[in-house]
CHARMM-style PDB file with segment names, atoms N, HN, CA, C and O in Angstrom:
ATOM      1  N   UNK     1     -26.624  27.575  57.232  1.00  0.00      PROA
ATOM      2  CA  UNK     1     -26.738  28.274  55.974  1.00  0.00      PROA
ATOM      3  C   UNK     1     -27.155  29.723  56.218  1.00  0.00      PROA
ATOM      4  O   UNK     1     -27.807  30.130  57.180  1.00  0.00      PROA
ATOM      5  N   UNK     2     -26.679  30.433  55.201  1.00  0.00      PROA
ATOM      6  HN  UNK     2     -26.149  30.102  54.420  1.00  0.00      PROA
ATOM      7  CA  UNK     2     -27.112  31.731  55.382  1.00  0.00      PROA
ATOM      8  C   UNK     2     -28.456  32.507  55.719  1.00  0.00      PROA
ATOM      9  O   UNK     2     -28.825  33.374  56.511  1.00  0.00      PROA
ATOM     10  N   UNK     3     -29.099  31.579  54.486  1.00  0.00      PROA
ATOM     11  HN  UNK     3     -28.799  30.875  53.843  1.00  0.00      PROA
ATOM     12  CA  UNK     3     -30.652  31.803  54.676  1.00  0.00      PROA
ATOM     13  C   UNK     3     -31.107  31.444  55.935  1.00  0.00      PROA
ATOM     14  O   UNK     3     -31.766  32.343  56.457  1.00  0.00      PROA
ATOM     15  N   UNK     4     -31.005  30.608  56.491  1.00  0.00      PROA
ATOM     16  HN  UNK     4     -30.470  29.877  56.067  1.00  0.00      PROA
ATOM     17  CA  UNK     4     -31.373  30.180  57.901  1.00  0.00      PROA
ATOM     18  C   UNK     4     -31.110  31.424  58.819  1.00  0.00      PROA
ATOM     19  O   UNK     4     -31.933  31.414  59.734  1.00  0.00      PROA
ATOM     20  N   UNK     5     -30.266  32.474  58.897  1.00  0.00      PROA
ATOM     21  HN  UNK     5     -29.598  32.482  58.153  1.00  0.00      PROA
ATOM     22  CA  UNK     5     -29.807  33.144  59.548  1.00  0.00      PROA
ATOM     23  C   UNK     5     -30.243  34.616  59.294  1.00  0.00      PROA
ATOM     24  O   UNK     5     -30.182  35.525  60.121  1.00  0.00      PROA
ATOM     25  N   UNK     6     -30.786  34.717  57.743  1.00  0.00      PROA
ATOM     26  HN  UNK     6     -30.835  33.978  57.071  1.00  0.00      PROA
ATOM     27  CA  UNK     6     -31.550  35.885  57.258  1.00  0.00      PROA
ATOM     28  C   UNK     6     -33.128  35.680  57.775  1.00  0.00      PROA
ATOM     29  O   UNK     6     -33.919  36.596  57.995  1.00  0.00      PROA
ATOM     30  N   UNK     7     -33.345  34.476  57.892  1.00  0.00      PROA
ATOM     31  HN  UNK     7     -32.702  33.732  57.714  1.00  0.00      PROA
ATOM     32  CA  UNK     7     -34.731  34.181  58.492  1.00  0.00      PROA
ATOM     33  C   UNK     7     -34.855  34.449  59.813  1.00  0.00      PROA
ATOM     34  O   UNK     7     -35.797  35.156  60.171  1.00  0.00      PROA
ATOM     35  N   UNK     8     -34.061  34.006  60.636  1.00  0.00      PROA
ATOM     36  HN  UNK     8     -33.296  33.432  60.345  1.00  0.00      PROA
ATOM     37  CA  UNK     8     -34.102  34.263  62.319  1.00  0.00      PROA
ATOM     38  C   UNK     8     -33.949  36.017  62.197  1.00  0.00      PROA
ATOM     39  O   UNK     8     -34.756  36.757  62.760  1.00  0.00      PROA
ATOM     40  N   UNK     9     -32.748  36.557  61.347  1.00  0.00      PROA
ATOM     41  HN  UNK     9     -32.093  35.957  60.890  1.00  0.00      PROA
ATOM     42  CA  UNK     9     -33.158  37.868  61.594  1.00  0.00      PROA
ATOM     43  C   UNK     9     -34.259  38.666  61.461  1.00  0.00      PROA
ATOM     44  O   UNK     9     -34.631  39.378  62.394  1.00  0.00      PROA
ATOM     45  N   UNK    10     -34.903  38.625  60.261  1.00  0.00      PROA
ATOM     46  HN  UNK    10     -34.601  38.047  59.503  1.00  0.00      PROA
ATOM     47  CA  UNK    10     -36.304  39.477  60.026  1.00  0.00      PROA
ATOM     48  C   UNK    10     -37.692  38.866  60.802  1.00  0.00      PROA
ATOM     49  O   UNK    10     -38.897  39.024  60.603  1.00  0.00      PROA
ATOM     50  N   UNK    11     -36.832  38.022  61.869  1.00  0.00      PROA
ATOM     51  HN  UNK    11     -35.854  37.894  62.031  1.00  0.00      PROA
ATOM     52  CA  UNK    11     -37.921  38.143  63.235  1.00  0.00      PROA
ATOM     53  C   UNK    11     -37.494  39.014  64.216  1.00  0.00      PROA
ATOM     54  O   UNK    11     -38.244  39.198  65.175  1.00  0.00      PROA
ATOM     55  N   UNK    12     -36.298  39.659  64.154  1.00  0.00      PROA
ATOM     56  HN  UNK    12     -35.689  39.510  63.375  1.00  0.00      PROA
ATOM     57  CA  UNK    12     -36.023  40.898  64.489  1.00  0.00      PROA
ATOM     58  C   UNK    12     -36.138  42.244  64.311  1.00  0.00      PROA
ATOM     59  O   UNK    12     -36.362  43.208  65.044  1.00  0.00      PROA
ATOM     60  N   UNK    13     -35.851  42.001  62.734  1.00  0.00      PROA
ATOM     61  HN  UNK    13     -35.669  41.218  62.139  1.00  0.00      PROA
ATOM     62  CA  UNK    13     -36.694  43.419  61.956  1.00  0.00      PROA
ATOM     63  C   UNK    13     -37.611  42.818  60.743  1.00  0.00      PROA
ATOM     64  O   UNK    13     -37.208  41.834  60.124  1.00  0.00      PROA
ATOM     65  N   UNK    14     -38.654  43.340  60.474  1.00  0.00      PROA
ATOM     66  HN  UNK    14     -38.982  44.139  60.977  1.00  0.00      PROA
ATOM     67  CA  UNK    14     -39.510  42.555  59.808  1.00  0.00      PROA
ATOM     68  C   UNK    14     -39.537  43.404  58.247  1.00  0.00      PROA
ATOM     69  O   UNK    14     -40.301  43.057  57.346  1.00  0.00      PROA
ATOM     70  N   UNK    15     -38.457  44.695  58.107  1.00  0.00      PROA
ATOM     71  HN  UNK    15     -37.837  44.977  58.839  1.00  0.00      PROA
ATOM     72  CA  UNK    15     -38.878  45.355  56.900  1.00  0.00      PROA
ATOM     73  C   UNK    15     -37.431  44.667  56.749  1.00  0.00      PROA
ATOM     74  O   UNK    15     -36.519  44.753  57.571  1.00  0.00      PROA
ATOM     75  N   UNK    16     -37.401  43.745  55.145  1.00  0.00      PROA
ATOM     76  HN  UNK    16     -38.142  43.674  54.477  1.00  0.00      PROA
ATOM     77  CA  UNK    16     -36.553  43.334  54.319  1.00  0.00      PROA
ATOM     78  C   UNK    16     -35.362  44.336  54.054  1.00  0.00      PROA
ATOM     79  O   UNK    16     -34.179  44.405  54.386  1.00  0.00      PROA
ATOM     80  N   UNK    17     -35.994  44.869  53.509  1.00  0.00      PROA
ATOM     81  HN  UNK    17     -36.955  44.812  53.239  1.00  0.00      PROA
ATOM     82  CA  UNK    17     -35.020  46.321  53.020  1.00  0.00      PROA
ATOM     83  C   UNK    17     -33.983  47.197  54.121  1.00  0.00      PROA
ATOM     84  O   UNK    17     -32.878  47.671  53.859  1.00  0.00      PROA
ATOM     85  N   UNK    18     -34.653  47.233  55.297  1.00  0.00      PROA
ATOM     86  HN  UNK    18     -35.551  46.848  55.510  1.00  0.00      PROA
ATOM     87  CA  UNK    18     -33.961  47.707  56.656  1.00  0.00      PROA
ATOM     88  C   UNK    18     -32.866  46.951  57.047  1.00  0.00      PROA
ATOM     89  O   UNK    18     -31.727  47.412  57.122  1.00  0.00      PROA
ATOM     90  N   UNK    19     -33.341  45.166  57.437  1.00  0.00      PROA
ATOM     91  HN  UNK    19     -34.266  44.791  57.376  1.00  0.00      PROA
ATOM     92  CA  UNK    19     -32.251  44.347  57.471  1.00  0.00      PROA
ATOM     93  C   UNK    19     -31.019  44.178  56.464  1.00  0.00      PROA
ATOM     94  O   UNK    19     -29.893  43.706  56.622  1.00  0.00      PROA
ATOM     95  N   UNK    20     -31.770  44.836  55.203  1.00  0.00      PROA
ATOM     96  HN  UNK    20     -32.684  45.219  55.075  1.00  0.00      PROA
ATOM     97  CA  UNK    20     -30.357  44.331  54.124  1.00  0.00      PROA
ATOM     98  C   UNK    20     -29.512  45.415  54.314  1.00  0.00      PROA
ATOM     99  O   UNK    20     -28.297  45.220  54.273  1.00  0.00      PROA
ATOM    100  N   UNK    21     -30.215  47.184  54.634  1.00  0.00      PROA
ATOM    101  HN  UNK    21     -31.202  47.343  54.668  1.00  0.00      PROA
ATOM    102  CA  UNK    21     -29.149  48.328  55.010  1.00  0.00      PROA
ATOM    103  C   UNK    21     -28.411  48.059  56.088  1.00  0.00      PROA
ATOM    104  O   UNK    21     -27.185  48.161  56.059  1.00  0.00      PROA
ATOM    105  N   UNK    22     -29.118  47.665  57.215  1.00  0.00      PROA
ATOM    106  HN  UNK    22     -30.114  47.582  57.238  1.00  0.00      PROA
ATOM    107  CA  UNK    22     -28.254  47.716  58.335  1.00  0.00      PROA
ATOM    108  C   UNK    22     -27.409  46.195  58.279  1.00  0.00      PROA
ATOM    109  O   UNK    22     -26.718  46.284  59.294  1.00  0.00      PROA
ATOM    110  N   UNK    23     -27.080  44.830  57.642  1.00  0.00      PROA
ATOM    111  HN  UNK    23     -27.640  44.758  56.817  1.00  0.00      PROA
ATOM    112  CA  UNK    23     -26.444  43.851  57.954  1.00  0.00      PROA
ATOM    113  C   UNK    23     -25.190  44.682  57.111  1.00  0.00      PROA
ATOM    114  O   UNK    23     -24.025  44.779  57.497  1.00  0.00      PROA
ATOM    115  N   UNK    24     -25.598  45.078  56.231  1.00  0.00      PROA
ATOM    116  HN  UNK    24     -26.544  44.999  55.917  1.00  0.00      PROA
ATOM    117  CA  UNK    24     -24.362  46.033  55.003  1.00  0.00      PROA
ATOM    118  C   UNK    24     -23.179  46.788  55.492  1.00  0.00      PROA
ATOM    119  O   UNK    24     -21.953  46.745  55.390  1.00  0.00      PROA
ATOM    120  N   UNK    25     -24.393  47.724  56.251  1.00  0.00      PROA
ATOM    121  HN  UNK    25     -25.389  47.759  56.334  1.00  0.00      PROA
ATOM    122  CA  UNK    25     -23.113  48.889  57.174  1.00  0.00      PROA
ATOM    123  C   UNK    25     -22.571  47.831  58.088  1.00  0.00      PROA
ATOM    124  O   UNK    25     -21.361  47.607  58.102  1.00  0.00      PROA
ATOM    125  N   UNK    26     -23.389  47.183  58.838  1.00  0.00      PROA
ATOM    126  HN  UNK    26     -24.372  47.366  58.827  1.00  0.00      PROA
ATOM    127  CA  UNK    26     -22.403  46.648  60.250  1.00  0.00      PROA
ATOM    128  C   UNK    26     -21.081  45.860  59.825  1.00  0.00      PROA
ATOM    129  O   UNK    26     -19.956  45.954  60.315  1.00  0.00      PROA
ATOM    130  N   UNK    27     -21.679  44.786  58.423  1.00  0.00      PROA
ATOM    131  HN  UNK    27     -22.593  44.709  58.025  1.00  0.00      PROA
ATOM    132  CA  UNK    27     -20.275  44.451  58.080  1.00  0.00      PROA
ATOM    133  C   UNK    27     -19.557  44.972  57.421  1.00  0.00      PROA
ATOM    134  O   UNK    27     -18.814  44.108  56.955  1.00  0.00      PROA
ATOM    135  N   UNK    28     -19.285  45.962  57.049  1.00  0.00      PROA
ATOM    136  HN  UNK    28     -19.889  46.664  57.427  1.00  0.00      PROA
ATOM    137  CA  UNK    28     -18.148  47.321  57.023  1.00  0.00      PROA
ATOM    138  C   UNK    28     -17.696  47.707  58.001  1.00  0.00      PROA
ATOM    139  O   UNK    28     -16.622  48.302  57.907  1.00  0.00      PROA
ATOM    140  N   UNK    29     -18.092  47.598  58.865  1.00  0.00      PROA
ATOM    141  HN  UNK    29     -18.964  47.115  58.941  1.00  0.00      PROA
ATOM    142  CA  UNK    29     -17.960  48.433  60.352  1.00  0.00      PROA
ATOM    143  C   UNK    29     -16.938  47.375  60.890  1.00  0.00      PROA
ATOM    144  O   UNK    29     -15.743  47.524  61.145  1.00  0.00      PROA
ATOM    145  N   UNK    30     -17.627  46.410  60.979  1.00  0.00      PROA
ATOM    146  HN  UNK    30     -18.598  46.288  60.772  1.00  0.00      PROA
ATOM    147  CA  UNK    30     -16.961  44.768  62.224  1.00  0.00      PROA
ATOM    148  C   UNK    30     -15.802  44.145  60.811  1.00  0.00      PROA
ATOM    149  O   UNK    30     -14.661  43.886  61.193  1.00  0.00      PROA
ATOM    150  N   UNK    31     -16.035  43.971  59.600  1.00  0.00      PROA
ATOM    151  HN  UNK    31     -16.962  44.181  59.289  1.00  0.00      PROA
ATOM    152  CA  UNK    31     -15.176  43.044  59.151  1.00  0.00      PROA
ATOM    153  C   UNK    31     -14.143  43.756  59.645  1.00  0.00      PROA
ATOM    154  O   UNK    31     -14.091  44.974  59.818  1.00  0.00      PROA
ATOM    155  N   UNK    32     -12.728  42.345  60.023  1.00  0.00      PROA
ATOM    156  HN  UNK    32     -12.769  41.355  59.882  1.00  0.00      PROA
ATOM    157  CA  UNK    32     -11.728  42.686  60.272  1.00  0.00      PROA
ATOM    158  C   UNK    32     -10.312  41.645  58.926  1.00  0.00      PROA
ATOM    159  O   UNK    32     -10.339  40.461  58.588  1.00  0.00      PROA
ATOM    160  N   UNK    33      -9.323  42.729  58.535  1.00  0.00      PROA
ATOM    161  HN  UNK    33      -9.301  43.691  58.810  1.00  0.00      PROA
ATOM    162  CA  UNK    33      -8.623  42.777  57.744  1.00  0.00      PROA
ATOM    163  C   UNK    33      -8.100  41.149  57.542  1.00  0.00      PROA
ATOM    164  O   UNK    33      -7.323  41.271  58.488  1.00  0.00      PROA
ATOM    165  N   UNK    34      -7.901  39.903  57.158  1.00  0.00      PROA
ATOM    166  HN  UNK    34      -8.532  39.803  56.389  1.00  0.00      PROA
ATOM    167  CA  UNK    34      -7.336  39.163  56.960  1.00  0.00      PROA
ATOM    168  C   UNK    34      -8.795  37.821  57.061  1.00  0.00      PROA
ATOM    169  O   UNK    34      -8.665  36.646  56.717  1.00  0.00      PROA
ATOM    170  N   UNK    35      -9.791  38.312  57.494  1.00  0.00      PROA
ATOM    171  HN  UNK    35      -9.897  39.266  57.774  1.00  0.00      PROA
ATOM    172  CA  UNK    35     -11.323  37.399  57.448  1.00  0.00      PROA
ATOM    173  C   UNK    35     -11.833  37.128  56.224  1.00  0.00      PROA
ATOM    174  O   UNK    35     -11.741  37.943  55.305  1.00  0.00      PROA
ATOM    175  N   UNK    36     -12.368  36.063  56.105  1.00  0.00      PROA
ATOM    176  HN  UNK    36     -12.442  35.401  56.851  1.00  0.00      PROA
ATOM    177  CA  UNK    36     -13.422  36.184  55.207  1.00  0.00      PROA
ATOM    178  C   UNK    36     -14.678  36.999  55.640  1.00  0.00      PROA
ATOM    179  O   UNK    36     -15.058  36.861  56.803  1.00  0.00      PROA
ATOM    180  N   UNK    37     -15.495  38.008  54.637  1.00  0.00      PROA
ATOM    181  HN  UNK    37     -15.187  38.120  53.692  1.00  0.00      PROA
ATOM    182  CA  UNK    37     -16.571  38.616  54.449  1.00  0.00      PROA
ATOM    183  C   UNK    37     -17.504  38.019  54.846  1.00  0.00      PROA
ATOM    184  O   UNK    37     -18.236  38.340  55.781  1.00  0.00      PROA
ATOM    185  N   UNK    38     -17.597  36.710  53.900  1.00  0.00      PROA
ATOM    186  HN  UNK    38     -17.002  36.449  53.140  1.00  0.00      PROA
ATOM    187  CA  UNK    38     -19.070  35.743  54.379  1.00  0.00      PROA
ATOM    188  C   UNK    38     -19.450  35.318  55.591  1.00  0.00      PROA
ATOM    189  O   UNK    38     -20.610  35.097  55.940  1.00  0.00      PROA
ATOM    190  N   UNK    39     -17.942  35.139  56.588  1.00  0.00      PROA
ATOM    191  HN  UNK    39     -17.000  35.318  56.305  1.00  0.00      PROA
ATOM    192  CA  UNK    39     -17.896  35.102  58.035  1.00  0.00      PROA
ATOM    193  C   UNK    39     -18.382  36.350  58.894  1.00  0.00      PROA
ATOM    194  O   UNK    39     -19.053  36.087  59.892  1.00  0.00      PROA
ATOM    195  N   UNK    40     -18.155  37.460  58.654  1.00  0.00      PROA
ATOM    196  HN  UNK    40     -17.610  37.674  57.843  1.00  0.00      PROA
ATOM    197  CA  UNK    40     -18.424  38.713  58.786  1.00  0.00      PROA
ATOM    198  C   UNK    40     -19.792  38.831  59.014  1.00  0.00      PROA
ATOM    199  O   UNK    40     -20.349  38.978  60.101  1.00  0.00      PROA
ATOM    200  N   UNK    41     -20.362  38.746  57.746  1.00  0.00      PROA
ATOM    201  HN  UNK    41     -19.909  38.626  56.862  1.00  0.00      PROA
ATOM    202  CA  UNK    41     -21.549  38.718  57.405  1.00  0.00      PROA
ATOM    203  C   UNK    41     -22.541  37.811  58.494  1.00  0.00      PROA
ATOM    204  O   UNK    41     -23.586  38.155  59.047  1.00  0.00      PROA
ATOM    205  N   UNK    42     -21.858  36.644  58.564  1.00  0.00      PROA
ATOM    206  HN  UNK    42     -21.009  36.365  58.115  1.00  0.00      PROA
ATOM    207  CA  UNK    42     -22.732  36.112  58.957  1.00  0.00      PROA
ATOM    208  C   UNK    42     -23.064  36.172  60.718  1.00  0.00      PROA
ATOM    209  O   UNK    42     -24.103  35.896  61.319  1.00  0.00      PROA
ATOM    210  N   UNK    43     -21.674  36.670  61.254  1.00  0.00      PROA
ATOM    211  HN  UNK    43     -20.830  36.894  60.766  1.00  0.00      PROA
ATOM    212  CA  UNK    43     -21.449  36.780  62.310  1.00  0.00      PROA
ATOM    213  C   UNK    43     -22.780  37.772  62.592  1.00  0.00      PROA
ATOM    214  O   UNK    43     -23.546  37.390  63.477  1.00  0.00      PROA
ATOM    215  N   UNK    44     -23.090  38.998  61.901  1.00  0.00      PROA
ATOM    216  HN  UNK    44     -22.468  39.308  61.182  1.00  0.00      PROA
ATOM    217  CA  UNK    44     -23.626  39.920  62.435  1.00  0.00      PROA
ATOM    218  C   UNK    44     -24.870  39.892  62.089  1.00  0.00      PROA
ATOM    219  O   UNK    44     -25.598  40.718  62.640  1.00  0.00      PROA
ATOM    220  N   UNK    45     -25.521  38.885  61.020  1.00  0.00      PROA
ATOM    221  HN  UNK    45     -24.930  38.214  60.572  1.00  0.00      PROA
ATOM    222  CA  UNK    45     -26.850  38.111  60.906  1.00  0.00      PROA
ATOM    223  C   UNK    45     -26.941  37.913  62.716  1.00  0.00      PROA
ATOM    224  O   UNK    45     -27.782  38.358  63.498  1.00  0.00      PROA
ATOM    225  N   UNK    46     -25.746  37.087  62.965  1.00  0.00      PROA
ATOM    226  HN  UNK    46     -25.063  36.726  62.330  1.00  0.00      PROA
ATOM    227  CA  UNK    46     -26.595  36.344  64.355  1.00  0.00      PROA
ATOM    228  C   UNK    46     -26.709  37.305  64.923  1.00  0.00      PROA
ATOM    229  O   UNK    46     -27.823  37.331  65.447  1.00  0.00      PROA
ATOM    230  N   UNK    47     -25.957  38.450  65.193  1.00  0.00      PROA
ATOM    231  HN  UNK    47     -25.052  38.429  64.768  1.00  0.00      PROA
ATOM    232  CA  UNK    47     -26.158  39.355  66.248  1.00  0.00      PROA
ATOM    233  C   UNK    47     -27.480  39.943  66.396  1.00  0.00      PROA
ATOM    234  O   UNK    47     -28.137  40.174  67.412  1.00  0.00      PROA
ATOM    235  N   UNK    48     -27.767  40.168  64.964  1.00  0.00      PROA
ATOM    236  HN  UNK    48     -27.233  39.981  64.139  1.00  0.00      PROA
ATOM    237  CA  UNK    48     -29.154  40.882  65.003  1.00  0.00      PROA
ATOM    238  C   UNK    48     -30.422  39.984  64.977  1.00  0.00      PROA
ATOM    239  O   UNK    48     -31.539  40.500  64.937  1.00  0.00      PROA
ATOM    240  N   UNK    49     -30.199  38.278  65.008  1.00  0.00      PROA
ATOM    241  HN  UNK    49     -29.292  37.858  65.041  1.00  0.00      PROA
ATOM    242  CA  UNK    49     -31.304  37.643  65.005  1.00  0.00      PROA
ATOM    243  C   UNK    49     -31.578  37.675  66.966  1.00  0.00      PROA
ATOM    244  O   UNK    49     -32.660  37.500  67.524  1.00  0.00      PROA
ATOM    245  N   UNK    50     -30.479  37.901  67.520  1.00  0.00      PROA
ATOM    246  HN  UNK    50     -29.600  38.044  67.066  1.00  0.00      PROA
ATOM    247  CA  UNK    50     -30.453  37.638  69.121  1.00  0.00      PROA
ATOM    248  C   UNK    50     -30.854  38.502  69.994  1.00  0.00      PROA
ATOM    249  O   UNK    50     -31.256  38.389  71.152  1.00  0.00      PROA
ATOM    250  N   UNK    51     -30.622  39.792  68.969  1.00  0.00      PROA
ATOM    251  HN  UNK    51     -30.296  39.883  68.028  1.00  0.00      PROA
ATOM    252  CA  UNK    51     -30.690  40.930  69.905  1.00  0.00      PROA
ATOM    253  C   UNK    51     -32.508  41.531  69.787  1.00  0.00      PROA
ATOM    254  O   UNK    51     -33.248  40.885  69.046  1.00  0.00      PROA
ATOM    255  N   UNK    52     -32.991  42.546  70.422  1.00  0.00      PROA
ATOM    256  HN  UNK    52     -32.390  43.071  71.025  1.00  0.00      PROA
ATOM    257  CA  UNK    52     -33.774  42.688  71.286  1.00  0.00      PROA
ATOM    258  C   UNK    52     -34.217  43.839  69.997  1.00  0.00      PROA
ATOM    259  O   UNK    52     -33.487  44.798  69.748  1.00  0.00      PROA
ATOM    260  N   UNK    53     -35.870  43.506  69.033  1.00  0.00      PROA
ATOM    261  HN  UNK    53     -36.463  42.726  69.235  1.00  0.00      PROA
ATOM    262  CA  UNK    53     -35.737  44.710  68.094  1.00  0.00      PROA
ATOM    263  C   UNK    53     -35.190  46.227  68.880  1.00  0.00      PROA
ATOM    264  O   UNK    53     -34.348  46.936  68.329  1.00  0.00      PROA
ATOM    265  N   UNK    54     -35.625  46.482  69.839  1.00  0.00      PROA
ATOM    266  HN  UNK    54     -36.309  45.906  70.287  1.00  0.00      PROA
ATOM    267  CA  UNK    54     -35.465  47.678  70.826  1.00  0.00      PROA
ATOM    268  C   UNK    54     -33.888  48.208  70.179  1.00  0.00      PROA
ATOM    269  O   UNK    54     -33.716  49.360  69.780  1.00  0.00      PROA
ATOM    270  N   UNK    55     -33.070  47.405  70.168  1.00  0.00      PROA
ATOM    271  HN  UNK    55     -33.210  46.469  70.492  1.00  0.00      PROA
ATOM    272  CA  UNK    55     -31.878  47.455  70.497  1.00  0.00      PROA
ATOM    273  C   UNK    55     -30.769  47.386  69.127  1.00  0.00      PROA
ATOM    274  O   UNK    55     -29.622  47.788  68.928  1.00  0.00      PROA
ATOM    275  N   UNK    56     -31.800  46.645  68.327  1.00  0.00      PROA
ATOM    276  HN  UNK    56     -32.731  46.318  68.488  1.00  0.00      PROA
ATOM    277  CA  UNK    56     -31.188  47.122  66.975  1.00  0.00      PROA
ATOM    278  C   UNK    56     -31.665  48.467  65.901  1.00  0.00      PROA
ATOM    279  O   UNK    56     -31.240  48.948  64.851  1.00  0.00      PROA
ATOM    280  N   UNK    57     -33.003  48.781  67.024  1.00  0.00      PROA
ATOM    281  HN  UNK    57     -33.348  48.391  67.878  1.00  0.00      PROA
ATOM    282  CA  UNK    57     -33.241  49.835  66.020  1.00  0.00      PROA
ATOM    283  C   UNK    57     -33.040  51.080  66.399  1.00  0.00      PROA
ATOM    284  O   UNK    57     -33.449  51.951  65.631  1.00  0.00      PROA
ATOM    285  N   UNK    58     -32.401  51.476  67.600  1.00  0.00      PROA
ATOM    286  HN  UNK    58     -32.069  50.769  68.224  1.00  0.00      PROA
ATOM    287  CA  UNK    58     -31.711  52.510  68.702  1.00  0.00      PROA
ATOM    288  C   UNK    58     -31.232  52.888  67.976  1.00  0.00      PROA
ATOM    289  O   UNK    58     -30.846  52.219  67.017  1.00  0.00      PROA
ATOM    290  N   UNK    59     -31.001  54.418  68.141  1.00  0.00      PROA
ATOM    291  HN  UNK    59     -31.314  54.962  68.920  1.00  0.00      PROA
ATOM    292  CA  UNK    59     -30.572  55.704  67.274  1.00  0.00      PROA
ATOM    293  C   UNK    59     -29.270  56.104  68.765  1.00  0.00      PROA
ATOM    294  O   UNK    59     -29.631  56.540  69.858  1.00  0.00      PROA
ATOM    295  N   UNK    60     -27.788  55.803  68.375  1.00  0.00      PROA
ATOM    296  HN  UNK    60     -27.495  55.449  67.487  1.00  0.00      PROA
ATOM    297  CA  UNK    60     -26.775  56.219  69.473  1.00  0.00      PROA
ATOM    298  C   UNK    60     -27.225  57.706  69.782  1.00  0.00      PROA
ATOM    299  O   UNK    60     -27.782  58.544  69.073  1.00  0.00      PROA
ATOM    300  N   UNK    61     -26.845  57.730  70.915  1.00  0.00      PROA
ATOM    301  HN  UNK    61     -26.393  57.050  71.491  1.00  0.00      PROA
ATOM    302  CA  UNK    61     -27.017  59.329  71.276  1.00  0.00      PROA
ATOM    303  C   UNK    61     -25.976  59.488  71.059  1.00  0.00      PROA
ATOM    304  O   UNK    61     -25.046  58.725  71.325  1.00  0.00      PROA
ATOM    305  N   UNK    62     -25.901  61.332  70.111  1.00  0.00      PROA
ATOM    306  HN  UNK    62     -26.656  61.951  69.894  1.00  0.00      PROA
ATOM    307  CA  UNK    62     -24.693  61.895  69.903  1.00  0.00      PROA
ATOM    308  C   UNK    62     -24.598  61.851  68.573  1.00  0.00      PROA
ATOM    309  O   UNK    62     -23.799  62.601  68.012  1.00  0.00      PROA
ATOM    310  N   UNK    63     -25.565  60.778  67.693  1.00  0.00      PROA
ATOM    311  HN  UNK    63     -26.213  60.169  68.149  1.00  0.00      PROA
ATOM    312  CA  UNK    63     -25.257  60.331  66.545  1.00  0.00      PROA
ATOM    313  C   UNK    63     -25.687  61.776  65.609  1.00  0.00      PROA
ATOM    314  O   UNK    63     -26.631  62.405  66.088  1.00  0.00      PROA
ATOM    315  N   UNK    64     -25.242  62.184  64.683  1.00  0.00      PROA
ATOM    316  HN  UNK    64     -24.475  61.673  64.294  1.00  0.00      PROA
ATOM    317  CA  UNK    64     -25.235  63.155  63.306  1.00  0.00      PROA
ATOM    318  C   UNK    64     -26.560  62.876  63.112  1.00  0.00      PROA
ATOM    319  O   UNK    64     -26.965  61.723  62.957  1.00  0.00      PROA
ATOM    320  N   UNK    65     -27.520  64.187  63.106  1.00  0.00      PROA
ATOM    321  HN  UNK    65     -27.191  65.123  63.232  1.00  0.00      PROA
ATOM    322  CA  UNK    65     -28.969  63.864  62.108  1.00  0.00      PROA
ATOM    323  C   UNK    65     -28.301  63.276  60.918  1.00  0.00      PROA
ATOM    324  O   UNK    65     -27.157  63.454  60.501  1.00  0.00      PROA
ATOM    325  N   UNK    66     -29.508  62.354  60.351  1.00  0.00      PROA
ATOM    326  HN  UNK    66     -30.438  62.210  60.690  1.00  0.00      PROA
ATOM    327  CA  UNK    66     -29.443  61.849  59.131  1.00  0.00      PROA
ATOM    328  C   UNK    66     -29.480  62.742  57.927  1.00  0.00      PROA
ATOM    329  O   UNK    66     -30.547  63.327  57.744  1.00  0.00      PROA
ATOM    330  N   UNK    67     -28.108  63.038  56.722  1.00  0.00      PROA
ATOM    331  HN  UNK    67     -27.241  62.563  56.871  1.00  0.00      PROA
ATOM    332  CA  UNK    67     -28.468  63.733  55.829  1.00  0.00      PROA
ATOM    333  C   UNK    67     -29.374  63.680  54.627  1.00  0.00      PROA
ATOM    334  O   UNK    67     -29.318  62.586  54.066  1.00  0.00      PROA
ATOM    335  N   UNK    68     -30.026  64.369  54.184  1.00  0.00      PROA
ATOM    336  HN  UNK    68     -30.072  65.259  54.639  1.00  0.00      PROA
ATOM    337  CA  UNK    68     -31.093  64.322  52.939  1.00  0.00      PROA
ATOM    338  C   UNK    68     -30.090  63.996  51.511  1.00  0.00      PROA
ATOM    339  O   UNK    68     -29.102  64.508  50.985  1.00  0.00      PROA
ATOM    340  N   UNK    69     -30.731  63.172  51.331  1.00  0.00      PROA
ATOM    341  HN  UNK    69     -31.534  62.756  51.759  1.00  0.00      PROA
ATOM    342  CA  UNK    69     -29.835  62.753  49.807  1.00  0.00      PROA
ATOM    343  C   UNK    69     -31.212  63.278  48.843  1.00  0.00      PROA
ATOM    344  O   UNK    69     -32.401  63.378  49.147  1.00  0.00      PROA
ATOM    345  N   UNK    70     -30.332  63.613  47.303  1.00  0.00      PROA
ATOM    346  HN  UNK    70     -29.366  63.532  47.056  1.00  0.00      PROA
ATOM    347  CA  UNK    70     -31.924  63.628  46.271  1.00  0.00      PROA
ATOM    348  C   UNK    70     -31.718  62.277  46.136  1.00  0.00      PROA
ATOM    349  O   UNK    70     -30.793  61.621  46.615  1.00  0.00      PROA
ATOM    350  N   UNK    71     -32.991  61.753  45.190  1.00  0.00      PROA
ATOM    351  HN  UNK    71     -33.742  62.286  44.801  1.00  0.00      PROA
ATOM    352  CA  UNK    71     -32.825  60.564  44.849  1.00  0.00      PROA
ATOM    353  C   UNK    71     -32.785  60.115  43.399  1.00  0.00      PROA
ATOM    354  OT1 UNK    71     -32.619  58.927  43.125  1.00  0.00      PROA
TER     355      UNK     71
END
């Protein structure tokens, strides 16, 4: 189940709100054209419940400063 998989993640990142931005973008990024979403989705739950916080919260080198939005 999903929840099962939102739980293993935010033992990866522990701010709610962080995990829900970053599972969002990645599955935009990874879904591929003819998939289901929910598969998508869930695929990249696991990625980030497995991976190393270090490693999900890495800033790419090269990457664009972040722009200022108002709010």
């Amino acid at each position: 189940m999903r929840s099962d998989l939102v739980f293993d993640a935010l033992h990866t990142m522990r701010n709610r709100y962080m995990l829900c931005q970053l599972a969002s973008k990645a599955t935009r990024r990874f879904h591929r054209p003819n998939t289901r979403i929910q598969e998508t989705m869930n695929e990249v739950l696991e990625k980030i419940a497995v991976s190393p916080s270090e490693d999900v919260m890495r800033i790419p080198e090269g990457a664009p400063e972040a722009q200022k939005r108002a709010a």
